[in-house]
C-alpha positions, 0 to 999 in steps of 0.5 A: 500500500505505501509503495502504491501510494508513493508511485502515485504521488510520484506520478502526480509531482513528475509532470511539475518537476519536469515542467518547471525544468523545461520552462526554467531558463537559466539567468545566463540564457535569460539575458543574453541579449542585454549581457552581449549589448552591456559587453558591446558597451565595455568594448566601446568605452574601453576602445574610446579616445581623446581628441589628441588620440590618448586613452579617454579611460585609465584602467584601474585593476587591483592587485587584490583581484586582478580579474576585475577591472574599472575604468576611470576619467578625471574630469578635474586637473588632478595636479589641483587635488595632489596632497589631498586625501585618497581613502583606503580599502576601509575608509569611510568616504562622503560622495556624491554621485549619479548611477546609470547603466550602459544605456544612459537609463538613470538608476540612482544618484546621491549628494553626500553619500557616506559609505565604507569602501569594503561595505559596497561593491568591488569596483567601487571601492576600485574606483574611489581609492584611485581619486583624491579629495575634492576629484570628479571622475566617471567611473565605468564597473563591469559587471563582474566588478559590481553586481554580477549575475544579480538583480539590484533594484530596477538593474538587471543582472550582468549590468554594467554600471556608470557612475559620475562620482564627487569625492567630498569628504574622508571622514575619520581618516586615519592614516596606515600604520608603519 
C-alpha cells in the first residue's frame, strides 16, 4: 500500500518537476541579449579616445583581484587635488554621485553619500581609492566588478554600471600604520 501510494504521488509531482525544468531558463540564457549589448558597451568605452588620440579611460585593476577591472576619467586637473586625501580599502568616504547603466537609463544618484569602501561593491571601492579629495571622475564597473549575475533594484543582472562620482569628504581618516 505505501509503495502504491508513493508511485502515485510520484506520478502526480513528475509532470511539475519536469515542467518547471523545461520552462526554467537559466539567468545566463535569460539575458543574453542585454549581457552581449552591456559587453558591446565595455568594448566601446574601453576602445574610446581623446581628441589628441590618448586613452579617454585609465584602467584601474587591483592587485587584490586582478580579474576585475574599472575604468576611470578625471574630469578635474588632478595636479589641483595632489596632497589631498585618497581613502583606503576601509575608509569611510562622503560622495556624491549619479548611477546609470550602459544605456544612459538613470538608476540612482546621491549628494553626500557616506559609505565604507569594503561595505559596497568591488569596483567601487576600485574606483574611489584611485581619486583624491575634492576629484570628479566617471567611473565605468563591469559587471563582474559590481553586481554580477544579480538583480539590484530596477538593474538587471550582468549590468554594467556608470557612475559620475564627487569625492567630498574622508571622514575619520586615519592614516596606515608603519
Amino acid at each position: 500500500m505505501r509503495k502504491l501510494l508513493l508511485c502515485a504521488l510520484g506520478a502526480l509531482l513528475l509532470p511539475l518537476a519536469i515542467g518547471c525544468t523545461k520552462n526554467d531558463k537559466s539567468v545566463w540564457e535569460e539575458y543574453a541579449a542585454y549581457r552581449e549589448a552591456n559587453n558591446a558597451w565595455l568594448t566601446e568605452m574601453q576602445a574610446r579616445k581623446n581628441p589628441d588620440g590618448t586613452p579617454y579611460y585609465k584602467t584601474i585593476v587591483p592587485q587584490w583581484n586582478p580579474s576585475i577591472f574599472v575604468l576611470i576619467h578625471y574630469f578635474n586637473d588632478r595636479a589641483e587635488t595632489e596632497g589631498n586625501l585618497s581613502p583606503l580599502s576601509n575608509s569611510v568616504i562622503k560622495a556624491n554621485y549619479h548611477l546609470s547603466l550602459y544605456n544612459g537609463t538613470g538608476v540612482d544618484s546621491a549628494a553626500n553619500y557616506q559609505t565604507r569602501l569594503n561595505n559596497t561593491i568591488a569596483g567601487w571601492g576600485v574606483g574611489l581609492a584611485d581619486m583624491r579629495c575634492g576629484d570628479t571622475a566617471e567611473i565605468v564597473i563591469p559587471y563582474a566588478a559590481a553586481y554580477g549575475n544579480q538583480s539590484q533594484g530596477t538593474m538587471l543582472p550582468y549590468s554594467n554600471l556608470c557612475f559620475r562620482v564627487r569625492l567630498v569628504d574622508i571622514p575619520f581618516y586615519e592614516t596606515p600604520a608603519h
